[in-house]
LOZAKOL-813319 format. One record per residue (C-alpha): x, y, z; residue number from 1; residue in one letter. Coordinates in Angstrom, 1 decimal. Layout:
// LOZAKOL-813319
<px->X	py->Y	pz->Z	nr->NUM	rest->A> $
...
//
This chain:
// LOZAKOL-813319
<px->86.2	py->97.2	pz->122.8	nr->1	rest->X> $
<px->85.2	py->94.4	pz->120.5	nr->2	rest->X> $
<px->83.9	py->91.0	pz->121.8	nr->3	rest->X> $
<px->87.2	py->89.5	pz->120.4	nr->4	rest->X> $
<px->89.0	py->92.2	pz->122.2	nr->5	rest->X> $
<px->87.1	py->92.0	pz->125.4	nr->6	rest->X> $
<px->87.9	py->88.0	pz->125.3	nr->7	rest->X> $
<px->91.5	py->88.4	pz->124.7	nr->8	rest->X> $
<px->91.9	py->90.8	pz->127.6	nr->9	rest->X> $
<px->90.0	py->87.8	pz->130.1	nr->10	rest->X> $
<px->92.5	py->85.6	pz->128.9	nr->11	rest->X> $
<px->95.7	py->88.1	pz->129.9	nr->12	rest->X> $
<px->94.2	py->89.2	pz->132.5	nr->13	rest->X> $
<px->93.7	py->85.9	pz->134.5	nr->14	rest->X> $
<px->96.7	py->84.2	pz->133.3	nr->15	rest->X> $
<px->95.6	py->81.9	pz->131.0	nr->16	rest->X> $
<px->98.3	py->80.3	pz->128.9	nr->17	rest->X> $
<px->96.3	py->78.0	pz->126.4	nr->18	rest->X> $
<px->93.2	py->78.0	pz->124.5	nr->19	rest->X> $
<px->91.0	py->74.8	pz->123.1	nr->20	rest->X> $
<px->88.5	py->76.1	pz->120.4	nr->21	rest->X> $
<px->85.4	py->73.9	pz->120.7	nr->22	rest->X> $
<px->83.4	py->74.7	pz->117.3	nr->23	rest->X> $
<px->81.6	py->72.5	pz->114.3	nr->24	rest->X> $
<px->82.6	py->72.2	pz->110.9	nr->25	rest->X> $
<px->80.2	py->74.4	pz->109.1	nr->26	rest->X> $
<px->81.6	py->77.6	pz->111.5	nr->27	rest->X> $
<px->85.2	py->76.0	pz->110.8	nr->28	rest->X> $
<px->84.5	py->76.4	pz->107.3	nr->29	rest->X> $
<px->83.4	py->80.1	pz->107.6	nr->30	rest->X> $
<px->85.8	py->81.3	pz->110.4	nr->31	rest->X> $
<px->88.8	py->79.1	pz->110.8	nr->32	rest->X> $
<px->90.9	py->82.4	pz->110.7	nr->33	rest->X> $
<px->88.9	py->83.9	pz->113.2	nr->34	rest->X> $
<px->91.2	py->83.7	pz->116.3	nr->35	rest->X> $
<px->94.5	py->84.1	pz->114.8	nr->36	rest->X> $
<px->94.5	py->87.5	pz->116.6	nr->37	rest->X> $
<px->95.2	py->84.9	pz->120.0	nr->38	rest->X> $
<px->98.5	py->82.9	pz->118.9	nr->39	rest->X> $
<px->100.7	py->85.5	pz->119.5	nr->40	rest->X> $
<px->99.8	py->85.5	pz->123.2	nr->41	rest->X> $
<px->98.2	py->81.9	pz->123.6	nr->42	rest->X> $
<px->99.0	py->78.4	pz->121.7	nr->43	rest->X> $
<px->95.4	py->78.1	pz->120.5	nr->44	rest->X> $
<px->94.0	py->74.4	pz->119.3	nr->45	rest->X> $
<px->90.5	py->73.9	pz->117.5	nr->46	rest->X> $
<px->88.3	py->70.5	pz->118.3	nr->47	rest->X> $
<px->86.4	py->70.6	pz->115.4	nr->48	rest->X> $
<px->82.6	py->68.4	pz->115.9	nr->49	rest->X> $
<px->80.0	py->66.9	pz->113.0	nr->50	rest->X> $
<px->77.5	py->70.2	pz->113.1	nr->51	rest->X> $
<px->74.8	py->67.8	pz->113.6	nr->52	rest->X> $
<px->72.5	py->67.3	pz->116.9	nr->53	rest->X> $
<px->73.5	py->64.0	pz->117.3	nr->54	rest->X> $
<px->76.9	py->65.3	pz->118.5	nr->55	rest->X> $
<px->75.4	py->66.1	pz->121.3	nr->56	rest->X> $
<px->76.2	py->62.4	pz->122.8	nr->57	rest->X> $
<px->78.5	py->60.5	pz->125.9	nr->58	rest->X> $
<px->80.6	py->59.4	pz->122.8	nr->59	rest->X> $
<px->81.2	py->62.7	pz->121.6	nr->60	rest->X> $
<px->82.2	py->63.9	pz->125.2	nr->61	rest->X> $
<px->84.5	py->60.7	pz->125.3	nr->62	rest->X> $
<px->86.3	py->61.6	pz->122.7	nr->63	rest->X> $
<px->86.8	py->65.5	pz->123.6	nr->64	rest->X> $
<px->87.7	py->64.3	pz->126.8	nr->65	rest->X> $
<px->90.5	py->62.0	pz->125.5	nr->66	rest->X> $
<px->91.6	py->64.7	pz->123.2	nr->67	rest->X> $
<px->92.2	py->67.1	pz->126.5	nr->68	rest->X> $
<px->93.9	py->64.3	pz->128.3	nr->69	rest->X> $
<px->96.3	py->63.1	pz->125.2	nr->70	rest->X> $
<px->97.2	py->66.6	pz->125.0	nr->71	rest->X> $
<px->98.0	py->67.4	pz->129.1	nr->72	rest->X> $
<px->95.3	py->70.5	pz->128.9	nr->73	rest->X> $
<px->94.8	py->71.1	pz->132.5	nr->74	rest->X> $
<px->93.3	py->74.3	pz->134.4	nr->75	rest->X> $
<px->95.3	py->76.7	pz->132.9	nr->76	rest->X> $
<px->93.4	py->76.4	pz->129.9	nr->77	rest->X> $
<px->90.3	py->78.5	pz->128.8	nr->78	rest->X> $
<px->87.7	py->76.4	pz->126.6	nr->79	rest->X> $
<px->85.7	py->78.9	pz->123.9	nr->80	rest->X> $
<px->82.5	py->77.4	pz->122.4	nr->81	rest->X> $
<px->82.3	py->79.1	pz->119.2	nr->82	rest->X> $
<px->79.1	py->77.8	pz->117.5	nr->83	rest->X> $
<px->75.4	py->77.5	pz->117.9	nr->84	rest->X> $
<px->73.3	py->75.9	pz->120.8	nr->85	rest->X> $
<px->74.9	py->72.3	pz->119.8	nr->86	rest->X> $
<px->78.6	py->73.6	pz->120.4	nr->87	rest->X> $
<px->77.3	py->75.6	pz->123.8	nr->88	rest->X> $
<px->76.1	py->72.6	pz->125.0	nr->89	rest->X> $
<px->78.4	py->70.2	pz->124.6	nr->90	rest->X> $
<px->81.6	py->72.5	pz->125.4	nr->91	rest->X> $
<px->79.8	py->73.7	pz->128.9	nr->92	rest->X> $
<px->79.5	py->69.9	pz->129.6	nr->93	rest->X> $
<px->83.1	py->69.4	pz->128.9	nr->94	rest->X> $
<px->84.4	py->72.0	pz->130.9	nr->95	rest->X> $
<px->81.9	py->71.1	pz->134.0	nr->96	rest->X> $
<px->83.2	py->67.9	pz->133.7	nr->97	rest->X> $
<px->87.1	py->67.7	pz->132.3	nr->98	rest->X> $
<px->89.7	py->67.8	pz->135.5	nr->99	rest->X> $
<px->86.3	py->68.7	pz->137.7	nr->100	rest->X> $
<px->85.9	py->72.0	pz->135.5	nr->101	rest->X> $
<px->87.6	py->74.1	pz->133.1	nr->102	rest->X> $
<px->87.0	py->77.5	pz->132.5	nr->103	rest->X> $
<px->85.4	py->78.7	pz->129.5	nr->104	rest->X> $
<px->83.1	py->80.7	pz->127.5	nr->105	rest->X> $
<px->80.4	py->80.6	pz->124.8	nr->106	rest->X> $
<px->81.1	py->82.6	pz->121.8	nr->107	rest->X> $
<px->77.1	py->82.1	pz->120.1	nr->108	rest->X> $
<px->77.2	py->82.0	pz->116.2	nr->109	rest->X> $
<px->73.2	py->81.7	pz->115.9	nr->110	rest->X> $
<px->70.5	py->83.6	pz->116.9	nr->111	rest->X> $
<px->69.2	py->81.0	pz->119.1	nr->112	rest->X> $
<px->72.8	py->80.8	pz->121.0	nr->113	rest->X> $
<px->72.9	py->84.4	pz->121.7	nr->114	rest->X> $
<px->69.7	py->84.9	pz->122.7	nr->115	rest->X> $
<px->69.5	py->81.5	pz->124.9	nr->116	rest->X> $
<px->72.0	py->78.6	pz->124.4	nr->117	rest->X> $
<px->75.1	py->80.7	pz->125.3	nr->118	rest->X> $
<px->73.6	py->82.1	pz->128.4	nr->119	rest->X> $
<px->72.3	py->80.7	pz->131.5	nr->120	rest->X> $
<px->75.0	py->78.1	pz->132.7	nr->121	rest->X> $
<px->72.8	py->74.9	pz->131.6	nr->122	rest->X> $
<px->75.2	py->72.5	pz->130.0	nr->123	rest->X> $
<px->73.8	py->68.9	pz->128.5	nr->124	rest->X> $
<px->73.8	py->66.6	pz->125.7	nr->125	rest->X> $
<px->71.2	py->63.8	pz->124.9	nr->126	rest->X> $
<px->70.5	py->60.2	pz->125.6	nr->127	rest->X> $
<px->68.1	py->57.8	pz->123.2	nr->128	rest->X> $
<px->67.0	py->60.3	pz->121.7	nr->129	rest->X> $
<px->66.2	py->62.2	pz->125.0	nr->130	rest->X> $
<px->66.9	py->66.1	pz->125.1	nr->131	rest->X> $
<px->69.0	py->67.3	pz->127.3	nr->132	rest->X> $
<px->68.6	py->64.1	pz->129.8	nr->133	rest->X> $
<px->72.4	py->64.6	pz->131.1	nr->134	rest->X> $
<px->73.6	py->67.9	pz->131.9	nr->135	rest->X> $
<px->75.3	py->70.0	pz->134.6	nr->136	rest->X> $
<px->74.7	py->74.0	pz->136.2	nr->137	rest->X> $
<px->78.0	py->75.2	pz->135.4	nr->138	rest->X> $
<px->78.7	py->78.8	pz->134.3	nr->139	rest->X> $
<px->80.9	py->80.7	pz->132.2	nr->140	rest->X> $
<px->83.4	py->82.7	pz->133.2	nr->141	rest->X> $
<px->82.0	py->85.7	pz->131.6	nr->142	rest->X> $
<px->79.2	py->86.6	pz->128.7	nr->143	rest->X> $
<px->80.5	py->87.5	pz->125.9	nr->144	rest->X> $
<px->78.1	py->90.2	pz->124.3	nr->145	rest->X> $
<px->76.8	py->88.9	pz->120.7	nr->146	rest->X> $
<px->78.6	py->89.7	pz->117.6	nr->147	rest->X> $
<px->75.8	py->90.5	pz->115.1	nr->148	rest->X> $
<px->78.2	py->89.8	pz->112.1	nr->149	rest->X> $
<px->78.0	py->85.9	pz->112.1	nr->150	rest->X> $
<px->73.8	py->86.2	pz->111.5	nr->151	rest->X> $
<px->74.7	py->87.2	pz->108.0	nr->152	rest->X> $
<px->76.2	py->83.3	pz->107.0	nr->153	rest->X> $
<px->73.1	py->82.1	pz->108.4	nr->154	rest->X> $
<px->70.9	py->79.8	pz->106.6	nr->155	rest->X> $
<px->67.2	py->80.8	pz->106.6	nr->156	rest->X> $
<px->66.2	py->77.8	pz->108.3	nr->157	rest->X> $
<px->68.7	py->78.3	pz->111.3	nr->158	rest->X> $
<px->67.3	py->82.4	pz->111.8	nr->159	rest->X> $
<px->63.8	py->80.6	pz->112.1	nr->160	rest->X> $
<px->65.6	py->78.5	pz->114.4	nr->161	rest->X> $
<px->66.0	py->81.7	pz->116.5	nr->162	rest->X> $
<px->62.8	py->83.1	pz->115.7	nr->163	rest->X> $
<px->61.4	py->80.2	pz->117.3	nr->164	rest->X> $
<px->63.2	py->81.3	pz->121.0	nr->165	rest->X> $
<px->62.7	py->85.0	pz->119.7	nr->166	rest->X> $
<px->58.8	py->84.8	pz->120.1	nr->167	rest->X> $
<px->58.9	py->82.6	pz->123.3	nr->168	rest->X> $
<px->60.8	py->85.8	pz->125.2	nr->169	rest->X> $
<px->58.1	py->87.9	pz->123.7	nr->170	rest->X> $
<px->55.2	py->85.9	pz->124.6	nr->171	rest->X> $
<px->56.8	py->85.8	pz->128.4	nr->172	rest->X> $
<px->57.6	py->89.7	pz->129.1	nr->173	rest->X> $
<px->56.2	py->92.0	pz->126.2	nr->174	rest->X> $
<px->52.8	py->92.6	pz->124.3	nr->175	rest->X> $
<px->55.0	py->95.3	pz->121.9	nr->176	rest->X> $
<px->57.5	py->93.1	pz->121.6	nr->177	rest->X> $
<px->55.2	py->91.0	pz->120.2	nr->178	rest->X> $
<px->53.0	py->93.2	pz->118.0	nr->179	rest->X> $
<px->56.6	py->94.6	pz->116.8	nr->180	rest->X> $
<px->57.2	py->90.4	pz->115.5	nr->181	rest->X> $
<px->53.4	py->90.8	pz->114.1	nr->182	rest->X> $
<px->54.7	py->93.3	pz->112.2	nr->183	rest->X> $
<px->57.3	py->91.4	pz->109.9	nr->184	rest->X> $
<px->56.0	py->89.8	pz->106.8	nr->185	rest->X> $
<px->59.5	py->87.8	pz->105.9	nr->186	rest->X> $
<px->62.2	py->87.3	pz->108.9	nr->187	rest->X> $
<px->65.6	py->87.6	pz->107.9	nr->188	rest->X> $
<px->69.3	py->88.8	pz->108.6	nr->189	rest->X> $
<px->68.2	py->92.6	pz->108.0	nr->190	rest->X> $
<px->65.3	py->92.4	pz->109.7	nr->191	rest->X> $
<px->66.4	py->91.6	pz->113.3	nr->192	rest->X> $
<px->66.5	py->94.2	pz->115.8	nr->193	rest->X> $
<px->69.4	py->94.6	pz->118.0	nr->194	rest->X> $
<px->67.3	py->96.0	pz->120.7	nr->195	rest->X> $
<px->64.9	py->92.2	pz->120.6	nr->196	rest->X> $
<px->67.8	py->90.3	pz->121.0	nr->197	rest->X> $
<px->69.4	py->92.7	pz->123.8	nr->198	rest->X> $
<px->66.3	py->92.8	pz->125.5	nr->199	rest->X> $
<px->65.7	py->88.4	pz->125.5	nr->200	rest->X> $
<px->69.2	py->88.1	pz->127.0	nr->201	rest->X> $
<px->68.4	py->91.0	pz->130.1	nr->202	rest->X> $
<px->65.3	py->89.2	pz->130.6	nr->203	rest->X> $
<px->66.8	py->85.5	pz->130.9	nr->204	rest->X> $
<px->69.7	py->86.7	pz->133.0	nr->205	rest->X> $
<px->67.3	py->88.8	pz->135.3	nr->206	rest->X> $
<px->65.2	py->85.2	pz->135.9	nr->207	rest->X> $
<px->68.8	py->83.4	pz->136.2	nr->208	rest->X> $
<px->70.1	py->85.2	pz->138.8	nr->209	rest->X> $
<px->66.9	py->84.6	pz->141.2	nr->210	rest->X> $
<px->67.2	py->81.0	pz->140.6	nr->211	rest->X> $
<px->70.4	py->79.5	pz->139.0	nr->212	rest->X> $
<px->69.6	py->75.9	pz->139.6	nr->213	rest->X> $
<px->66.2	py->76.0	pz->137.8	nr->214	rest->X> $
<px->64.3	py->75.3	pz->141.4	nr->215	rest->X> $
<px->61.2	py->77.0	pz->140.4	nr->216	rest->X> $
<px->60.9	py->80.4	pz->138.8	nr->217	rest->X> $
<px->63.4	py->79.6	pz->135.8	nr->218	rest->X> $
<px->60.6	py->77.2	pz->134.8	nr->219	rest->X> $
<px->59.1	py->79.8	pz->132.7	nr->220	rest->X> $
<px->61.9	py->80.4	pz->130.8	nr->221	rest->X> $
<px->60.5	py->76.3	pz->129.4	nr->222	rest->X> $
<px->57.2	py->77.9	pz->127.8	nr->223	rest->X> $
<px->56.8	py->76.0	pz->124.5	nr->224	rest->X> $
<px->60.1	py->73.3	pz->125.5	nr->225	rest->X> $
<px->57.3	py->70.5	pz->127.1	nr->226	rest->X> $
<px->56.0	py->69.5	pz->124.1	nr->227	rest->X> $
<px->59.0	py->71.2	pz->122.0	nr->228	rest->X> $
<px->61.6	py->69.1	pz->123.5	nr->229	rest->X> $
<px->58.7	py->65.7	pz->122.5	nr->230	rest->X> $
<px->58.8	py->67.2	pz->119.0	nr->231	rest->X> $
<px->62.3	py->67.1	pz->118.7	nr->232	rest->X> $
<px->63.0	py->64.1	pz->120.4	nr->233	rest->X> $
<px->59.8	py->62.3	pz->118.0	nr->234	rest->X> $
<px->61.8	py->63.4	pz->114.7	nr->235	rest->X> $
<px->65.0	py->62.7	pz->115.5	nr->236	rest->X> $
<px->64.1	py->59.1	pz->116.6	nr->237	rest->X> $
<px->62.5	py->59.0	pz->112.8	nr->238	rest->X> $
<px->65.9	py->60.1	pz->111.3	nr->239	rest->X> $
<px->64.5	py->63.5	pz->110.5	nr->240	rest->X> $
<px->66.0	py->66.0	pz->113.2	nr->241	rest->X> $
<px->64.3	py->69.6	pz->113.2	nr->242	rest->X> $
<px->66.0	py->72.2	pz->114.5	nr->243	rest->X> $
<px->65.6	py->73.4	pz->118.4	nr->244	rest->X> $
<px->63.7	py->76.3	pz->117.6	nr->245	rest->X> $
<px->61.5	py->75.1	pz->115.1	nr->246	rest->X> $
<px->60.2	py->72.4	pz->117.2	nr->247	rest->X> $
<px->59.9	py->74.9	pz->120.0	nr->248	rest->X> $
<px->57.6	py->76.8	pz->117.6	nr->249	rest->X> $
<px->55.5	py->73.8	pz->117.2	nr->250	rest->X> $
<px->55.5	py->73.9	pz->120.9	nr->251	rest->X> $
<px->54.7	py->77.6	pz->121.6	nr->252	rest->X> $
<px->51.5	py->76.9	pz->119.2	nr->253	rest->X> $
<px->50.2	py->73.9	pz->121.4	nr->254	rest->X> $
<px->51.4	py->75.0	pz->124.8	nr->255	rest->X> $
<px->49.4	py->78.7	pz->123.8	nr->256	rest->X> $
<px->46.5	py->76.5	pz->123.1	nr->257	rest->X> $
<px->46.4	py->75.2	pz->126.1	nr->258	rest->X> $
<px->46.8	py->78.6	pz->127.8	nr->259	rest->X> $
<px->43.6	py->79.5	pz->125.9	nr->260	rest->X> $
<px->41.8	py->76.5	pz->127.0	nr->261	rest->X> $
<px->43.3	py->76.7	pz->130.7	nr->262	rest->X> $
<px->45.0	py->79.7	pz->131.9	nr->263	rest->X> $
<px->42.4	py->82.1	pz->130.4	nr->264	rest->X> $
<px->44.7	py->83.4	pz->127.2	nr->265	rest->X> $
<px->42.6	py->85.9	pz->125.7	nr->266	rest->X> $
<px->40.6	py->84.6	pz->122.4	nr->267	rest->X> $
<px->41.7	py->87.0	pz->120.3	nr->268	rest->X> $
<px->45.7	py->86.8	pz->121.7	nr->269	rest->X> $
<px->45.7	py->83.0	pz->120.7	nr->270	rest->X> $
<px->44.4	py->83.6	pz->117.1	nr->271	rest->X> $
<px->47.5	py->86.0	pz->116.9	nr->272	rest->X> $
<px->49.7	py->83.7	pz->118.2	nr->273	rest->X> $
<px->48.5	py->81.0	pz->116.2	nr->274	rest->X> $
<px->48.4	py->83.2	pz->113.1	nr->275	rest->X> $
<px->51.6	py->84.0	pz->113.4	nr->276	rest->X> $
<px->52.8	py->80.6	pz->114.1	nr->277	rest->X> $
<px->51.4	py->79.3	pz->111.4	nr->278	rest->X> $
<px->52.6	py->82.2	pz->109.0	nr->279	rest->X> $
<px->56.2	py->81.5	pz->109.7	nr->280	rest->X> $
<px->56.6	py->77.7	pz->110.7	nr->281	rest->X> $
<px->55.5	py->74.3	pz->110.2	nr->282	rest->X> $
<px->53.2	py->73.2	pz->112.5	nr->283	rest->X> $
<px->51.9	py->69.4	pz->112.9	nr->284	rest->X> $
<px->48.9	py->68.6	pz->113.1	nr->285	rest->X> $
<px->48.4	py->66.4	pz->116.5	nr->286	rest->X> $
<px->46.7	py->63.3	pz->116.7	nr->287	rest->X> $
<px->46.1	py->60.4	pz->118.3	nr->288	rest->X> $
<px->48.4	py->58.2	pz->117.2	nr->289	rest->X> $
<px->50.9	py->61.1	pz->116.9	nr->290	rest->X> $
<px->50.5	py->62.3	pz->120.6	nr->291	rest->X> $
<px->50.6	py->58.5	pz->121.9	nr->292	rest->X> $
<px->54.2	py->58.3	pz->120.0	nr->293	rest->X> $
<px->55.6	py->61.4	pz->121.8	nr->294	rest->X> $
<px->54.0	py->60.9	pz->125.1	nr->295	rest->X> $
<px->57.2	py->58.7	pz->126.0	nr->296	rest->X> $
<px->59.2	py->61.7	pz->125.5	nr->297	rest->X> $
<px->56.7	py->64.0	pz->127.1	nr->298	rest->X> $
<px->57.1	py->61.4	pz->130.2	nr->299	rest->X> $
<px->60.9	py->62.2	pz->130.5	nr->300	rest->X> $
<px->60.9	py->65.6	pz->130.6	nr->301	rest->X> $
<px->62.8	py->67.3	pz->133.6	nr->302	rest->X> $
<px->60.3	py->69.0	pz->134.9	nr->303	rest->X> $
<px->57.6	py->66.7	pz->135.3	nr->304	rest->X> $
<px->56.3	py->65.1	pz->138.9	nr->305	rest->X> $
<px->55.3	py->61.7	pz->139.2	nr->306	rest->X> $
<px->53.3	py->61.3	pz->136.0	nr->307	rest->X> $
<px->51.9	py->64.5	pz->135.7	nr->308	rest->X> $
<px->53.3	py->66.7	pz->132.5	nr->309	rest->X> $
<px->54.9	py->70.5	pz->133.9	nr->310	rest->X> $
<px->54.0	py->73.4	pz->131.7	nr->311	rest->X> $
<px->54.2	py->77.0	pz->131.9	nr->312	rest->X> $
<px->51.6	py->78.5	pz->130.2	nr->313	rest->X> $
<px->50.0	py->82.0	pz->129.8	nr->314	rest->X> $
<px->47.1	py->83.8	pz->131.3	nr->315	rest->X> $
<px->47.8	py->86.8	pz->128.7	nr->316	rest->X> $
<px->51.1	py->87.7	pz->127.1	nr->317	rest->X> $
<px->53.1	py->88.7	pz->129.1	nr->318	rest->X> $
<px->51.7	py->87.1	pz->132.0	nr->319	rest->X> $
<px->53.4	py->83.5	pz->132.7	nr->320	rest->X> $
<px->52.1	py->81.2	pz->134.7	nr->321	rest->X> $
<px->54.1	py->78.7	pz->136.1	nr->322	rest->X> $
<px->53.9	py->74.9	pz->137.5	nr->323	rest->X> $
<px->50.3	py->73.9	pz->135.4	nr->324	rest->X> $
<px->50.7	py->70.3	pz->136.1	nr->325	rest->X> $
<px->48.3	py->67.8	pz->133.5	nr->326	rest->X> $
<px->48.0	py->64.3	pz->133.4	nr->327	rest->X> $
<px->49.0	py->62.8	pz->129.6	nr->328	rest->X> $
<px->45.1	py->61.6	pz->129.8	nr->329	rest->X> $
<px->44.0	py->65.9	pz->130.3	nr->330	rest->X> $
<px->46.6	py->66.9	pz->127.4	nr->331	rest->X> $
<px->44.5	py->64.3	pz->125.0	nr->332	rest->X> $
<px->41.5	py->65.5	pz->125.7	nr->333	rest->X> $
<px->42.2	py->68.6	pz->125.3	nr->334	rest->X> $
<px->44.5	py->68.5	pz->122.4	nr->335	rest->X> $
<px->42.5	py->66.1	pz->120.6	nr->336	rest->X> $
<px->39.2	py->68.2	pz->120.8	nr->337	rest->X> $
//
């Protein structure tokens, strides 16, 4: 049974009688078609967002949730976000939020929605510039397993995107894993393994299930988002928004610094990391004036007690550790070594 298939038989099965298609305009342009195999079983709308980051906003929600209400959707109706990490976020929060929840699923487009965004039941969209500071636990009524097609429409830039999450999970669970990643000179559409991506979504649903509301252990599953999510937050307050998973690479390089400098990271581990990090993405050189700018964004994050920064770092690959609490005064000296 196909993933369409499989999503069309949810939909009989529990009753459903109408379907709102939550997607942005680049997929609209590729796969408007796509779920005409619905309408003769379904009327089927499509909500169709600017496929930009900053859609993630209150306004945005505003407006989806007027749509709903001009329309009379109510809790017969199944919400699909077909898209990347953007659309998954921003359609969870609708349907946590529209008529005190909706149900719905996450149909991931992007390498970094199907092997994180789509999973998980974390819903959010942003504030000033702030990742992620609104948000609900809601989850979807069922995972829908990734259809491998869509990665061939990609641009380059949004498979690096996923790359970015891709060598996170290997850092956390798997030294061959990540000697396998080592291993590729040039990612791209052909060279991603089905296995990798099957394997990242296993291990974030095995930590999900122990603790759903992020309490403690899920924390790890936030190695290279601490200073990732300051990245991001620092360029799109410039005007010049990076993708998720590039800035989490930017991260990963940083936060595996500090797991060499802290959490006793193997020397030659973090010149393999950092090689390879440096091989396939941008990375910014820190400094001073650089870290001051994104230590208000550093401040905000989620995790964070008091004033004291929340990392997980590594003691070896594989080996998270979790809760390393620093002051924004250790991570300068440290960082600006």
């Amino acid at each position: 049974m196909t993933t369409a298939e499989y999503l069309r038989k949810h939909l009989l099965d529990h009753n459903f009688h109408r379907v709102v298609i939550i997607t942005d305009e680049n997929v609209n342009k590729l796969y408007h078609n796509y779920f005409d195999f619905l309408r003769n079983d379904f009327e089927v709308r499509t909500y169709i967002l600017p496929a930009v980051e900053a859609s993630k906003s209150i306004e945005t929600v505003i407006e989806i949730w007027n749509f709903l209400a001009k329309e009379h959707y109510n809790r017969d109706t199944f919400l699909v976000n077909f898209g990347g990490g953007m659309v998954c976020d921003i359609g969870g929060f609708v349907a946590s939020t529209f008529k005190r929840g909706l149900n719905f699923a996450n149909f991931p487009t992007t390498l970094l929605s199907m092997i994180d965004a789509s999973i998980g039941g974390k819903t959010a969209i942003n504030i000033k510039n702030i990742k992620n500071a609104i948000g609900t636990f809601y989850f979807p009524d069922i995972i829908l397993e990734p259809d491998l097609s869509f990665l061939k429409t990609l641009p380059n830039k949004e498979i690096m995107s996923g790359v970015g999450e891709l060598v996170k999970y290997a850092l956390l669970f798997s030294k061959d894993f990540f000697s396998e990643l080592l291993e590729i000179s040039n990612f791209k559409t052909d060279t991603l393994n089905k296995t990798w991506i099957k394997s990242c979504i296993e291990y974030k649903l095995n930590i999900v299930r122990k603790d759903p509301k992020d309490i403690n252990l899920r924390h790890i599953l936030n190695f290279g988002h601490t200073l990732g999510h300051a990245f991001e937050s620092y360029y799109a307050q410039l005007g010049k928004p990076i993708a998720h998973g590039l800035a989490v690479a930017q991260g990963l390089y940083y936060e595996c610094y500090l797991s060499y400098k802290l959490a006793g990271l193997p020397e030659e581990n973090w010149k393999n990391i950092a090689f390879f990090l440096k091989k396939h993405f941008e990375i910014t050189l820190i400094t001073e004036c650089l870290l001051k700018e994104i230590s208000q964004f550093l401040i905000n994050d989620k995790k964070n007690s008091s004033k004291r920064l929340n990392f997980t770092l590594l003691s070896n690959i594989g080996n998270p550790v979790q809760n390393f609490e620093l002051s924004i005064g250790d991570l300068n000296k440290i960082l600006l070594k």
